[in-house]
N, C-alpha and C positions, 0 to 999 in steps of 0.2 A: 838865907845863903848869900854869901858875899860872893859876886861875880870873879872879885881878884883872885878867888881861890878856888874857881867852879873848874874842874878840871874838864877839860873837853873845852874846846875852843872855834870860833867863829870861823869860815874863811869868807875872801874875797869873794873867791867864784862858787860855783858848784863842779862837782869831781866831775872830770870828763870822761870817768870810765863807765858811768851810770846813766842810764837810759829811762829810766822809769822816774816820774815827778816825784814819787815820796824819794825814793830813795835818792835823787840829788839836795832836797830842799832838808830833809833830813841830818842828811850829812854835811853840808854848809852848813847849818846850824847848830852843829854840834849835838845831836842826839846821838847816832852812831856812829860806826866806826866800820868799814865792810874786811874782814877777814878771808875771806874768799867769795866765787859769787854763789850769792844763796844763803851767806851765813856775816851775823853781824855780832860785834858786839854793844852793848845798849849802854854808853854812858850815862855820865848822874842826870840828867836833863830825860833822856832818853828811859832811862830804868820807870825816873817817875812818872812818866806816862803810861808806860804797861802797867806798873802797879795798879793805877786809877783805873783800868780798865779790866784788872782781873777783879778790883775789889765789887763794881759793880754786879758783876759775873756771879761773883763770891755769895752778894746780896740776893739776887734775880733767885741764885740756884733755893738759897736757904728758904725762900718763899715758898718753895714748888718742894717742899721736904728733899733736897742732895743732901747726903755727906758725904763728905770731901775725905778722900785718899789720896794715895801715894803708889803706883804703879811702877816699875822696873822697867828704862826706855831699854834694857838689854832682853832680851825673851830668846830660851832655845829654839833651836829649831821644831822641836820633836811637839812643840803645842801648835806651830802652824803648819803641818805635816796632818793633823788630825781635819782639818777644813780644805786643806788642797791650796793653801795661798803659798805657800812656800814656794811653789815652783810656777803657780798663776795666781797674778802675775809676775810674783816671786822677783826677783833681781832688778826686771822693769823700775819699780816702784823701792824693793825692800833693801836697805844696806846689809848685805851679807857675808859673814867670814868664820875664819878658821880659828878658835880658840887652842887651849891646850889638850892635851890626850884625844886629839882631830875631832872636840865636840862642834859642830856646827851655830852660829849665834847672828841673830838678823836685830837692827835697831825697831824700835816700835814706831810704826808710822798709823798704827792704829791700835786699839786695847781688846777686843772682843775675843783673843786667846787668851788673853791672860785674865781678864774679868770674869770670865765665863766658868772656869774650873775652881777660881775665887769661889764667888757665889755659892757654886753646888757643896764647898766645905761646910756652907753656915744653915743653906735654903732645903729641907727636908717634907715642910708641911705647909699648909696651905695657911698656916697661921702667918708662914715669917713671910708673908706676902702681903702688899707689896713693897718693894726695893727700890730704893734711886740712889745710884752712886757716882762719883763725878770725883775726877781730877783737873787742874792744871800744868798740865808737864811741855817739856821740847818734845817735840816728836823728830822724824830725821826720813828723808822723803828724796828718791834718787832722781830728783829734778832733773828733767832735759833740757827745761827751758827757765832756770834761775838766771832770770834778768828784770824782774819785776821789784827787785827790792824788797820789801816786809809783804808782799804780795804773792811772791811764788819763790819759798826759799826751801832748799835743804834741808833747816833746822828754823824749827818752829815753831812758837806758842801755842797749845790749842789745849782747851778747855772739853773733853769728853765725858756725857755724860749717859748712864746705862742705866735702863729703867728693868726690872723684871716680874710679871705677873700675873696672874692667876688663868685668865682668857682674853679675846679677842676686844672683851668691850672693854674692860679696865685700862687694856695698852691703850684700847682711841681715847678713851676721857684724857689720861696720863699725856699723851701725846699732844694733845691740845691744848691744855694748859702749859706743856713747855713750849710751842708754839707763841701763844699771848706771853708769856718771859722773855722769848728770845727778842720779842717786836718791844719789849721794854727795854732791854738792855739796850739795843742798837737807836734806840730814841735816848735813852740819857749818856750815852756816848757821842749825840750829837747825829747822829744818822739814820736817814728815812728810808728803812728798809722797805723791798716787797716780797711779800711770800709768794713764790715762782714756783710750780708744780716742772718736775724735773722727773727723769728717770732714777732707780736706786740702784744703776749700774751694777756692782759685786754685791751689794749689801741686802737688798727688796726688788720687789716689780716697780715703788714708788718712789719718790722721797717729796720732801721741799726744800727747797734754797731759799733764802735769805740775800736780796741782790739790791747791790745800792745804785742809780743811774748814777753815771756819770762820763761826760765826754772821752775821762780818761780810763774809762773799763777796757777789759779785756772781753769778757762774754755780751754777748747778745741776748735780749730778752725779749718778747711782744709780749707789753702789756696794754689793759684798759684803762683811757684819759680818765674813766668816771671813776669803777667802781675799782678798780686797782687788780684784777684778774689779771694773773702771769703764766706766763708761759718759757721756758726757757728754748734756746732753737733746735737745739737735739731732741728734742721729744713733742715740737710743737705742730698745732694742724692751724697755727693761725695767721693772719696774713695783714701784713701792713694798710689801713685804712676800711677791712672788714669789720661789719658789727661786731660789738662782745656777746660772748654767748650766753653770760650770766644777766646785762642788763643790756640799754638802748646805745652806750656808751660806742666810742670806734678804738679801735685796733692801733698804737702806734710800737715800734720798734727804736729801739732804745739802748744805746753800751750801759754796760753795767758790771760791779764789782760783788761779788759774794763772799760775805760776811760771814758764813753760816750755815749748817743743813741738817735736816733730821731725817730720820730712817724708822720704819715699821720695820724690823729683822725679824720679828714673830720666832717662829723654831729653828732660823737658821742653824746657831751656834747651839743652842739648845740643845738638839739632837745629834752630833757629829759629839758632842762633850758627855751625854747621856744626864744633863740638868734637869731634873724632874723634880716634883715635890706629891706628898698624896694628899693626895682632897678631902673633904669633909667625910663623905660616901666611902672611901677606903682604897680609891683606886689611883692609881699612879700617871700622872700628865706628866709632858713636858710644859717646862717654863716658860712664856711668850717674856720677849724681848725689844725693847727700843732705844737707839742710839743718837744721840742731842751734839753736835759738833759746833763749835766758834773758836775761830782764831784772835785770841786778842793782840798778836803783832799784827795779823793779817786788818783787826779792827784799826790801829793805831796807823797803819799805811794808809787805808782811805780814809782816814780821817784827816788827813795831810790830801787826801786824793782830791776832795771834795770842798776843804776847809783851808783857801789860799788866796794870794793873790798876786799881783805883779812884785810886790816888797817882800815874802814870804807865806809863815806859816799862822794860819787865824786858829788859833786852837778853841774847841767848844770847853768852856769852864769845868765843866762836869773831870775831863780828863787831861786840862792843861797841868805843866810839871809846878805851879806856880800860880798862883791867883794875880799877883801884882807883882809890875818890873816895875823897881825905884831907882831913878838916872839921879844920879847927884853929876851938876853941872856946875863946871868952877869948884876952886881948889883950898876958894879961901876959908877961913876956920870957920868965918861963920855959917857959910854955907855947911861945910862938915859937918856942923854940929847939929845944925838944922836937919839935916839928910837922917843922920845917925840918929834922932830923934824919933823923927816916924819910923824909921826902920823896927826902933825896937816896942815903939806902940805898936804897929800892926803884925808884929809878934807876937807882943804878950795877948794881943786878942786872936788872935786864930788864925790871922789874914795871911797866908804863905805868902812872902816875899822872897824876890830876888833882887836882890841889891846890888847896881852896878856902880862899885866903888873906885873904881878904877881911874886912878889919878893922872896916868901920862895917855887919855884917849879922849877926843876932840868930841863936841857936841855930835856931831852929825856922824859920826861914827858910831856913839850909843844910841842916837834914833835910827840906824840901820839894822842896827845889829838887837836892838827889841822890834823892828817890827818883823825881821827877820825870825826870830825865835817864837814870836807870835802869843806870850804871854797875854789874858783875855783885860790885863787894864795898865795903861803905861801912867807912870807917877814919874812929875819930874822938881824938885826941888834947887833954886838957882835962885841968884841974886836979884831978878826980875819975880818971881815969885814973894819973895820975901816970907814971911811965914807963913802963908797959905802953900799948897800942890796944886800942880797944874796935874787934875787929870784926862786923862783921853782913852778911850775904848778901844781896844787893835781896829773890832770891826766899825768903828764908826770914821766920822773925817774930822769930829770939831774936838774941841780942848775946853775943859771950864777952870776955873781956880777956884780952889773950895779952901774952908779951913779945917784944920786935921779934923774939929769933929764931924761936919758933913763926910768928911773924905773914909771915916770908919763906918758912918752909916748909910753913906754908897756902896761901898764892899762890901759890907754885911747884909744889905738887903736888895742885892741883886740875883740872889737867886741864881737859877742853871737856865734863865730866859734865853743867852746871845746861843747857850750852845742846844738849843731848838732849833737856829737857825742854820737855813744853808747857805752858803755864799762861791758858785762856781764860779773861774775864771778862766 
């Protein structure tokens, strides 16, 4: 991609109507765009970021047998009327209004009306058991407090995914296995989740969360330095500097951002839907139930939350829009040609570049504006250079000069090691 023609553009500052880290560094950098608050639009910089993070998702899921549908964020009313959400917490939470011939219609801020009566069209026998289905859609959520940026919006990515099956012991096996997926996605997204034992508020007695520490969290969590046992603080009995109660380990309290949550629903929706299937024996069950939640904007915000620094945004490779930003410095042809050289070697091999070719912008303005955007390897080609690239790592501090071919089998054999790491600031 040529910088000259990357639609979406740098600024100086960051927007002073935004309060939340990702969402100012975000938006300086030309990812999004804020439409109102709570809701954004995701330019080319910005799209290829989600994308990276639902394809993981995409991956994680197909391991743990999902497949991926396509759900209606529009749902009548007359399906969440059958559970009682309609009216609890009903408007609280749900966008609601007034269609044509006064039908009632609320946005989807969650799927288990619509899943649920899905399913029982196709699920009869104990054979077509078990079930894992999963979308990626916007969901639309009457935020009171959209001020967090890709952290607590309106309208939002999220990834749900609906398990259905036979008994008790099938949903826990089922359950734990998307457990150990969700602790892979949010590690090759670059992010060191903890599973946090939490309440299942509307949904179960139980859930877990998925919570990233970080200075700049909104929730509170007490977990163990040792063995990583969590607790979330609405449901917790534990206390800052207390043993753990699993090993010898002590108690600390920690901000933190969740990424994430699963839910046991067992026969919630089940029964209010009349979801049943009959068993081998000839008698008729209802369907047990489980619900897998990730926000991959919500992922894409801490991951700016977490992965920063006084110059911008350090993106983990796995999900940067870009593997390598390529500065052509100086204007003269041979420089051009030089630039335009690698540019199109480390295209034809795989190596996504972004090429800042951009001819009436001053040295130190293209080193601000990549360490700003936070691509995982800056390449710069200049008359000091000569035919070699000066390359440099966003997250490291030195510079080396390589010749193109070092410089293809640096990029190709670095792997997704930097976005293992964490780097707060």
């Amino acid at each position: 991609m040529l910088q000259s023609t990357l639609f979406g553009k740098t600024q100086k500052q960051p927007p002073r109507d935004e309060v939340s880290l990702n969402a100012r560094l975000l938006t300086q950098a030309g990812f999004i765009d804020k439409v109102t608050a709570g809701a954004y639009t995701y330019l080319p910089l910005g799209l290829a970021v989600l994308n990276n993070v639902k394809q993981i998702v995409r991956e994680e899921m197909a391991a743990i047998g999902g497949q991926e549908l396509l759900m209606p964020a529009l749902q009548p009313k007359e399906l969440w009327e059958k559970t009682g959400r309609w009216t609890d917490p009903g408007p609280e939470v749900m966008f609601q209004f007034e269609g044509r011939s006064d039908r009632q219609y609320g946005l989807g801020w969650t799927h288990e009306e619509v899943i649920t009566p899905l399913v029982k069209k196709f699920v009869s026998s104990y054979k077509d058991l078990p079930l894992y289905l999963y979308q990626i859609q916007d969901k639309f959520r009457n935020e009171p407090r959209a001020k967090s940026g890709l952290l607590r919006g309106i309208e939002f990515s999220m990834k749900d995914l609906y398990s259905f099956h036979r008994d008790e012991q099938d949903l826990e096996a089922y359950y734990q296995r998307a457990l150990q997926a969700y602790l892979r996605i949010f590690q090759r997204c670059g992010l060191e989740a903890i599973v946090t034992e939490a309440s299942g508020g509307s949904f179960s007695k139980y859930s877990h969360e998925f919570q990233v520490l970080t200075p700049y969290g909104e929730d509170v969590i007490y977990h163990c330095v040792q063995c990583g046992y969590a607790q979330n603080r609405e449901v917790t009995q534990l206390m800052t500097g207390a043993a753990c109660p699993k090993c010898d380990g002590s108690i600390a309290e920690g901000k933190a951002i969740e990424v994430g949550n699963i839910f046991q629903l067992k026969t919630k929706y089940a029964v209010p839907f009349k979801l049943e299937y009959v068993d081998a024996d000839g008698t008729s069950k209802p369907v047990m139930m489980g619900c897998y939640g990730i926000g991959p904007s919500r992922v894409m915000g801490t991951a700016v939350e977490v992965h920063h620094d006084d110059r911008g945004i350090i993106w983990p490779e796995s999900i940067a829009p870009f593997r390598a930003h390529l500065l052509q410095l100086g204007s003269s042809s041979a420089v051009a040609k030089r630039a335009l050289l690698v540019y199109h070697k480390l295209s034809s091999r795989g190596i996504s570049t972004l090429f800042d070719d951009r001819p009436d912008v001053t040295a130190g303005v293209k080193f601000a504006d990549a360490d700003l955007i936070g691509i995982p390897y800056r390449l710069v080609v200049s008359e000091k250079t000569k035919a070699n690239v000066e390359l440099k790592p966003r997250r490291g501090q030195t510079s080396t000069l390589v010749n193109q071919t070092k410089l293809l089998a640096a990029l190709k054999g670095k792997g997704g090691e930097l976005g293992k790491q964490r780097n707060v600031s």
